[in-house]
C-alpha positions in Angstrom: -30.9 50.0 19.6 -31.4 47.6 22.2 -33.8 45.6 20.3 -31.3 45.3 17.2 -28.6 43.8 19.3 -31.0 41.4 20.8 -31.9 40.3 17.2 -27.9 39.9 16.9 -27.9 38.3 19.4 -30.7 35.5 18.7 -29.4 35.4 15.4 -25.9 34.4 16.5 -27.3 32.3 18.7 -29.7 30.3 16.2 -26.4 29.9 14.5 -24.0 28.2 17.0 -27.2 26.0 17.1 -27.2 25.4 13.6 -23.5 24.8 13.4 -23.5 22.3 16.3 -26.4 20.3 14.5 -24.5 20.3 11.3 -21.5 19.2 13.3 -23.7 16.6 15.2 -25.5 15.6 11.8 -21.7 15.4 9.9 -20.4 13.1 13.5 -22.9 10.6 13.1 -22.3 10.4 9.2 -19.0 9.9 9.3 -19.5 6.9 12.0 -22.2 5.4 10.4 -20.2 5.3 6.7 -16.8 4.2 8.8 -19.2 1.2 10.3 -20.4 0.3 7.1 -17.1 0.1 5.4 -15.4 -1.8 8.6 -18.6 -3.9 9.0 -20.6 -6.6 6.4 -23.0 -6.9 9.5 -24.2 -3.2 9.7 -23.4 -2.9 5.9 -26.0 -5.5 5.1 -28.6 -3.5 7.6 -28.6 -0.8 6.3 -29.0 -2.3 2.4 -32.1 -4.5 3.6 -33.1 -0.7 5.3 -32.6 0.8 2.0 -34.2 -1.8 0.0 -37.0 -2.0 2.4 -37.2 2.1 2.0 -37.6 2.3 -1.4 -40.5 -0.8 -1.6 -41.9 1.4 0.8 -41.9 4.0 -1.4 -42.4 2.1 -4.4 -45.7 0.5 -2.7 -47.2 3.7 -1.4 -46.7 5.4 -5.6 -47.8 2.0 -6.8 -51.2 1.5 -4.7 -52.4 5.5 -4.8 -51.8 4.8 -9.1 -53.7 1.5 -8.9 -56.4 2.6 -6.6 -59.8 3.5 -8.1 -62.8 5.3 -7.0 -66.3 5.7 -7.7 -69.8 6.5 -5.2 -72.2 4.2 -5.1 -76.3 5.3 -4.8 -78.2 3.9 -2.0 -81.9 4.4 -1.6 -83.2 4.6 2.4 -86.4 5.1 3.3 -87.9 6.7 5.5 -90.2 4.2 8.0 -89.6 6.1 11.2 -91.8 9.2 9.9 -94.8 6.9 8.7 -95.1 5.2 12.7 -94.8 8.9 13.9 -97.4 9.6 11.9 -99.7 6.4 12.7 -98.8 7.5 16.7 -100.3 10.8 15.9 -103.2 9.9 14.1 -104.0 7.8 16.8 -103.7 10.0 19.6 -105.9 12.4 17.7 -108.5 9.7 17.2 -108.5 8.9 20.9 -109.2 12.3 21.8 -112.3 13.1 19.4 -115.8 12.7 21.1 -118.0 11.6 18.0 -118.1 10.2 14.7 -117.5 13.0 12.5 -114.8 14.4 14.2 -113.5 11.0 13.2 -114.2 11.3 9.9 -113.0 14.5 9.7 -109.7 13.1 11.1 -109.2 10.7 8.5 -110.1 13.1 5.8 -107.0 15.0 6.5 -105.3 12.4 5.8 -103.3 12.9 2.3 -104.4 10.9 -0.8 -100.7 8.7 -0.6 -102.1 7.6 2.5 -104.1 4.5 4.0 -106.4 4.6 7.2 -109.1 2.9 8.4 -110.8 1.8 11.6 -112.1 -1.4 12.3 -113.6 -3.4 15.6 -112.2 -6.1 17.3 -113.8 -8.8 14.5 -112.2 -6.7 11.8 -115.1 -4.5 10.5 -114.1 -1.6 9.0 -115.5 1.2 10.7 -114.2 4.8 9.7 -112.0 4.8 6.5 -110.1 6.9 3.9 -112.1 7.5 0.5 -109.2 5.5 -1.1 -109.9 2.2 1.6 -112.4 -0.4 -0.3 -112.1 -2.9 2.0 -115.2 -3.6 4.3 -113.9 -6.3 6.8 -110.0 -7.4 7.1 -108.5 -10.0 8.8 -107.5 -9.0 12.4 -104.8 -11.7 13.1 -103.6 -11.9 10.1 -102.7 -7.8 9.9 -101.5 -8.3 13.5 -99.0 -10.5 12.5 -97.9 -8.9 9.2 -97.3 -5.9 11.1 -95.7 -7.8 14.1 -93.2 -10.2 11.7 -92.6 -6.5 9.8 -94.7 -8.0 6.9 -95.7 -5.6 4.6 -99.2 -5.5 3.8 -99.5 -4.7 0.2 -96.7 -4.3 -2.5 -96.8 -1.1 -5.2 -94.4 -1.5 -7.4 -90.8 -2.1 -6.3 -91.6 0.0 -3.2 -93.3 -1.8 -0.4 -96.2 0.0 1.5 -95.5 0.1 5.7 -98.3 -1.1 7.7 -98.9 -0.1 11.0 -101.8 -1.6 13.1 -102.6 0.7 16.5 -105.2 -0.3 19.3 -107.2 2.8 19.8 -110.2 3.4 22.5 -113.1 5.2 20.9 -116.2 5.7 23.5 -114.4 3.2 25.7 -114.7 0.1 22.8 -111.6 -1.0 21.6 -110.7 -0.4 18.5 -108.1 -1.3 15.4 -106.4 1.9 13.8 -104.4 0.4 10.5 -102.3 3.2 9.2 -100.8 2.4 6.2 -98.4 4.6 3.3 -95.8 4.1 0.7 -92.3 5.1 2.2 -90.4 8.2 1.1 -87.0 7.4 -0.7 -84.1 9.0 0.0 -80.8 8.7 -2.0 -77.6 9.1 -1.2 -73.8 8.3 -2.4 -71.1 6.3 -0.8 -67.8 6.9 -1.7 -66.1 3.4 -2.7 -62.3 3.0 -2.8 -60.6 0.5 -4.8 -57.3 -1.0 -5.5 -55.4 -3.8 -6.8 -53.2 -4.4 -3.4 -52.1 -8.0 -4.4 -50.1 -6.5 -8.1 -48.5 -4.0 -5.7 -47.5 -6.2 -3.5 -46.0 -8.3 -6.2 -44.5 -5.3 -8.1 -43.4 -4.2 -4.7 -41.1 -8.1 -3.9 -39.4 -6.9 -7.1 -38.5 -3.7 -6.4 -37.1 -5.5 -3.2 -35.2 -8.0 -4.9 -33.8 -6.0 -7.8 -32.5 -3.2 -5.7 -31.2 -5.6 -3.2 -29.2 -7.4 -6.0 -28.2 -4.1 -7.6 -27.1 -2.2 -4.6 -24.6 -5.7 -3.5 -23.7 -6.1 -6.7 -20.1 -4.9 -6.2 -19.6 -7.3 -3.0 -20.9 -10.2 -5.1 -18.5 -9.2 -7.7 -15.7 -9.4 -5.0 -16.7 -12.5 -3.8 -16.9 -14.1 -7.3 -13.5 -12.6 -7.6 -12.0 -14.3 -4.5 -13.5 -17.1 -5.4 -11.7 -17.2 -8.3 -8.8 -16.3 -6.9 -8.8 -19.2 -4.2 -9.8 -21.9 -7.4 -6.4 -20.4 -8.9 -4.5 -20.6 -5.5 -5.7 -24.4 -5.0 -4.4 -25.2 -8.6 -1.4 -24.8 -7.6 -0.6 -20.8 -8.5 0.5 -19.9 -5.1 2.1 -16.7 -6.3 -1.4 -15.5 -7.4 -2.7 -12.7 -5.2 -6.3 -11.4 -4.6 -6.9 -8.2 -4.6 -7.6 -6.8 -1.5 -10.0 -3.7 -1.5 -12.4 -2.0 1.3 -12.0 -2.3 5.2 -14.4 -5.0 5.8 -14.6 -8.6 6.9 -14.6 -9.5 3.3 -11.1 -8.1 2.5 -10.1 -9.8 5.4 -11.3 -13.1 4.1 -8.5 -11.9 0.8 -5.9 -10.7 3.2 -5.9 -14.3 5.0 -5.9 -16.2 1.9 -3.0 -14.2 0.2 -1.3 -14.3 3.8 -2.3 -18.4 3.5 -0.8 -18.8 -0.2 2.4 -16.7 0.9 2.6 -19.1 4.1 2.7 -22.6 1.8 4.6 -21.1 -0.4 7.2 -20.5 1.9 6.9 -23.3 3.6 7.0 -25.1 -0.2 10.0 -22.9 -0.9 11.6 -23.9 2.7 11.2 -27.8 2.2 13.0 -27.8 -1.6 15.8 -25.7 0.0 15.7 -27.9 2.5 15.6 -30.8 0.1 18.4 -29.1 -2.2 20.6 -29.0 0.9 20.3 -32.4 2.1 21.7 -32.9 -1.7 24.5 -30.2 -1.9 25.5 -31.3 2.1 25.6 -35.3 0.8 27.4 -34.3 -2.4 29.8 -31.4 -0.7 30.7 -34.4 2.3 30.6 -37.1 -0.4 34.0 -35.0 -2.6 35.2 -33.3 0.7 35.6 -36.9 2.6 36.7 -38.7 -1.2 39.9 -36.4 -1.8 41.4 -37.3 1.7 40.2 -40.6 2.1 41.7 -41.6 -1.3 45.3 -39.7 -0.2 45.3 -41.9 3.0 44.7 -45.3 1.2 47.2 -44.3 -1.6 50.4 -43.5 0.4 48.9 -46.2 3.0 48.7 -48.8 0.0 52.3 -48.0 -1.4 53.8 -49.0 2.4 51.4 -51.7 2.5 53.4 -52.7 -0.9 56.9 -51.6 0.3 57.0 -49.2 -2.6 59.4 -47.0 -1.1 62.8 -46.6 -0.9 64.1 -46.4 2.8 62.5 -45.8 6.0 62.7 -42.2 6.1 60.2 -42.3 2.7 57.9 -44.7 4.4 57.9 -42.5 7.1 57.2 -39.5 4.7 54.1 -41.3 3.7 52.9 -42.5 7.3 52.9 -38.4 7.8 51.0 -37.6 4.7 48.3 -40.0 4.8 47.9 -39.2 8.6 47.8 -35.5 8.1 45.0 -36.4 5.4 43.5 -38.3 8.3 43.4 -35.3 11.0 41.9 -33.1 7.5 39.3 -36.0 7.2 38.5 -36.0 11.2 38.2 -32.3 11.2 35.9 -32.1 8.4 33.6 -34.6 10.2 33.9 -32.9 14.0 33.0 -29.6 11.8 30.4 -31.4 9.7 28.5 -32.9 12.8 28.8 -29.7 14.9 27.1 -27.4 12.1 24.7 -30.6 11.6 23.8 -30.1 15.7 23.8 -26.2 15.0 21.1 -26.3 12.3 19.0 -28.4 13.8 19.1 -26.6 17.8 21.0 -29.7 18.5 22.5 -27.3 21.2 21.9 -26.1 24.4 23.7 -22.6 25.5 25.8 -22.2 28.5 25.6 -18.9 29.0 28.3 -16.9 31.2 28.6 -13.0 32.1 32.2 -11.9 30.6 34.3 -9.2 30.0 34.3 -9.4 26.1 37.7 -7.1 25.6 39.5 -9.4 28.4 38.0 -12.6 26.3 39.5 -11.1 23.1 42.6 -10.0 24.0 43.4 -13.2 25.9 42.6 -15.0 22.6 44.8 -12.4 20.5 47.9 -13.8 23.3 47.2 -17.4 22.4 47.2 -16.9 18.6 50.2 -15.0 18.8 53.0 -17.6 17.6 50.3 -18.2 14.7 50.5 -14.5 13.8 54.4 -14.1 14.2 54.8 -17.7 11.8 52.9 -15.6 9.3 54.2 -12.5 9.8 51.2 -10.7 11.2 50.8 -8.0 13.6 47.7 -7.7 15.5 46.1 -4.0 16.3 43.4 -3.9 19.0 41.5 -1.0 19.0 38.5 -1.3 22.1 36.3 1.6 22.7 36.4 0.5 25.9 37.7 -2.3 28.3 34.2 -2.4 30.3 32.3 -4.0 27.7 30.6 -7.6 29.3 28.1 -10.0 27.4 26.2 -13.0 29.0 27.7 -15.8 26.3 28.5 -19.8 26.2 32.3 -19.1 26.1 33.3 -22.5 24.7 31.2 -21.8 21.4 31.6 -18.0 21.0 35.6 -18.8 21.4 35.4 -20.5 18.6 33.7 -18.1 16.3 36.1 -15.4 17.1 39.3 -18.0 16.8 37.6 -19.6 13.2 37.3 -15.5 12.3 41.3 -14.5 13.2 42.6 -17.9 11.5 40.6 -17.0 8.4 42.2 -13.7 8.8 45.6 -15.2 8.9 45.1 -17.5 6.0 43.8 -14.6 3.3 45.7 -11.6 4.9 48.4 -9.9 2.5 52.0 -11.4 4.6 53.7 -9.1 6.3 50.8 -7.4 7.3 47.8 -6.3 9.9 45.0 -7.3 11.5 42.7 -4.7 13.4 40.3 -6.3 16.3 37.9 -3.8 17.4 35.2 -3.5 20.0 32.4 -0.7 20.6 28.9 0.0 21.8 26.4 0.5 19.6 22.8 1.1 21.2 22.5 -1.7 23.6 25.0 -4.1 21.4 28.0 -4.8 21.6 29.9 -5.1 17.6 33.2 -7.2 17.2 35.1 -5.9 14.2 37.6 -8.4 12.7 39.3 -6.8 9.7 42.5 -7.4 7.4 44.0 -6.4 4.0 43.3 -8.9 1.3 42.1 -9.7 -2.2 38.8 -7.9 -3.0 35.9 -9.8 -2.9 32.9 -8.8 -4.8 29.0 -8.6 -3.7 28.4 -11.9 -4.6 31.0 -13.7 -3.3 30.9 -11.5 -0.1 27.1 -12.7 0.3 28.1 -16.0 0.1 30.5 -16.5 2.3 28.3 -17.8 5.4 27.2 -20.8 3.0 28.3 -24.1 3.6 31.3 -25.2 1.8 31.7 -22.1 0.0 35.1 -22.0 -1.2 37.0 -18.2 -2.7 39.5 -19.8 -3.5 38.6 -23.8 -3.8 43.2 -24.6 -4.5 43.7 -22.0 -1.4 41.4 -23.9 0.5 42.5 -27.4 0.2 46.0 -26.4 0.9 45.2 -24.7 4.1 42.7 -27.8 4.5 39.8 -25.8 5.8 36.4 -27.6 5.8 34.7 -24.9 4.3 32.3 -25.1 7.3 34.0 -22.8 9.6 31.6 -19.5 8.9 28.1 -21.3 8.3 29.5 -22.7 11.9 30.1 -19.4 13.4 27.0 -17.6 11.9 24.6 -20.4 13.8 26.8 -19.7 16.6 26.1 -16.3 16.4 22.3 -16.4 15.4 21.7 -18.8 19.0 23.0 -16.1 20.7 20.3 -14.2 19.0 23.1 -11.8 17.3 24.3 -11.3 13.8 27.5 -11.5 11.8 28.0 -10.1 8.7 31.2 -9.6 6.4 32.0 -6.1 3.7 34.9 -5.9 1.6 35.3 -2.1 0.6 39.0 -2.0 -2.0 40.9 -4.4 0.3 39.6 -3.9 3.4 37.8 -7.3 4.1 35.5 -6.7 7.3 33.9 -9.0 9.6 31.6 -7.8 12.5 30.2 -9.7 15.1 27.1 -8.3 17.1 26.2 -9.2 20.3 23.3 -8.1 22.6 24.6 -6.7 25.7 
């Protein structure tokens, strides 16, 4: 019992391990793919590691298929045994006492063998049956043995001489010793390969698997490059596609975000361009139609066409109420001109907005009773303040409740609101009038826009009253938008608090 739960136990336990190396194994996986695809750097690492991997591969198949091998006979022979011999014999030869021992000596000696005996003037003494020589030269076998000369050639196989001094009843003697070597053969193993085709086969298998494994990023590249040829054409609204997470889809992302940027700017300098030509032809008719009333009725009592004073007076009125019409238009002209190009410098002032309003609402009021208008003020609360330049936001809110009177149903009502919204503070302006639709309700912020162009000229508005107001607005960092829901036409004014 108590061994089975140890073996429980040590199998749980090899488990956790397991599972924490898969875990460990899965953790670095999943940061070494995100690196890749975030990365062209590591990316192209680990394809040169890959590509180096498989010529690895590749080399080690490719060098064990090319490599040969064969064993190669060598013949030795054995001279070691032949002096040990000589030694011996001469040892033996030293220690005999007479001649025959001697001769007995030598005629143990084997018929493949050589010996003889000679004196110091190289008379052959004692000898082997097969030795015919009587007398030998001394210095001559001396130095064939010393230079390891052989003395006599049989065959292929030379014959090993070896000359020994030897003392034989206290004369010195010469004991030659000489015998044909014993071969011996063996085989070496001899490896062979063709190393340099591997090596060559092997660049390939670099270079092929390096092309095919970027193939798809050369692809993208090719295709960016395409797409920037298209882009510096002209085609600005062309758009590379932008795939992976890596520097390279980056390199995409900045040009599209590039083409988009000139084509804005592109877009920005013809509206720019179109509205230095509507503004020049817009002024050119606005400032004609008055101009040409004035020098009419100016002309006829420059030509006393008229029939009393009072009718030259009538005239003198006209043509300077088209003047004040033509001054106003400019004032308005060259304040939006100041206004659209940050002309203007804010003088910003902490006020209570539903004091501001409501003294406004007092001043307009013989404006509102002449047209019959009543004015309902509903504030969510009288505590409201906003830091503002007085002079200018005065006038958006005054050009707002005038444009109220001019296009509100007669008798009727006007509701001025104010509440808190988030950290804003909203301005609601908003009367009962003709419907206006989408369009025309979008438009009305433009310059010179017109409703009603006949309406217009009678009340002798500029038509530059709410693209005025809506710079106003917009340098105060706020907004002002209009709705007209049945005929309910709405006008809010938002202001940061």
């Amino acid at each position: 019992m108590k061994n089975r739960h140890f073996k429980e136990y040590k199998n749980f336990k090899n488990n956790m391990s397991n599972s924490k190396m898969l875990q460990y194994i899965e953790k670095v996986v999943n940061i070494t793919k995100e690196r890749i695809e975030k990365s062209i750097r590591f990316e192209l690492m680990m394809v040169i590691g890959i590509c180096f991997l498989i010529s690895f591969i590749f080399y080690s198949f490719t060098n064990s298929f090319l490599k040969r091998e064969y064993n190669e006979p060598k013949i030795t022979y054995d001279y070691d045994s032949i002096e040990r011999t000589a030694s011996e014999l001469a040892k033996q030869i030293e220690s005999a006492n007479d001649n025959s021992k001697i001769n007995g000596i030598l005629e143990n000696v084997s018929g493949g063998e050589k010996s003889f005996i000679t004196d110091l003037d190289g008379k052959v003494l004692y000898k082997t049956k097969n030795v015919v020589e009587e007398n030998i030269d001394i210095y001559s076998a001396l130095k064939s043995a010393m230079t390891n000369v052989d003395y006599e050639r049989i065959g292929e196989v030379k014959e090993k001489n070896y000359i020994m001094p030897v003392k034989i009843a206290g004369e010195r003697r010469y004991l030659i010793y000489s015998k044909i070597p014993e071969a011996n053969i063996t085989y070496n193993t001899i490896n062979t390969s063709n190393s340099s085709l591997a090596l060559v086969l092997t660049f390939i298998v670099f270079i092929v698997s390096f092309v095919v494994i970027t193939n798809n990023k050369m692809k993208y590249l090719d295709e960016i490059a395409i797409g920037l040829k298209i882009i510096a054409s002209g085609n600005l609204n062309y758009r590379i596609q932008e795939r992976g997470t890596d520097e390279i889809k980056n390199i995409a992302f900045n040009i599209n975000h590039m083409a988009k940027e000139i084509g804005d700017k592109i877009d920005a300098e013809r509206d720019a361009e179109k509205t230095k030509t509507d503004l020049i032809t817009n002024v050119s008719h606005d400032l004609r139609t008055p101009l040409t009333s004035v020098m009419g009725y100016i002309g006829l009592v420059l030509q006393n066409r008229y029939k009393d004073e009072e009718e030259m007076k009538e005239y003198l009125n006209i043509a300077f109420s088209k003047a004040e019409r033509l001054k106003l238009l400019i004032e308005d002209l060259f304040e939006y001109t100041k206004l659209n190009n940050n002309g203007i410098t804010l003088t910003k002032t902490k006020i209570n907005l539903a004091e501001f309003l409501s003294q406004l609402i007092e001043e307009l009021t013989p404006l509102l009773d002449e047209n019959n208008l009543t004015v309902y003020k509903k504030f969510e609360s009288e505590k409201i303040s906003v830091l503002i330049d007085t002079v200018k936001m005065l006038r958006v809110f005054e050009n707002l409740i005038t444009n109220a009177i001019k296009y509100s149903y007669k008798p009727g009502e006007i509701l001025i609101g104010l509440y808190q919204k988030d950290n804003t503070a909203i301005v609601l302006f908003r009367n009962k009038g003709d419907h206006l639709t989408k369009e025309k309700t979008e438009k009305l912020f433009d310059r010179f826009y017109r409703v009603d162009e006949s309406r217009n000229t009678n009340t002798g508005g500029s038509g530059l009253g709410l693209a005025i107001s809506k710079n106003i607005v917009e340098l105060h960092e706020g907004k002002i938008w209009a709705e007209s829901i049945g005929d309910n036409i709405s006008f809010y004014v938002q202001l940061n608090l």
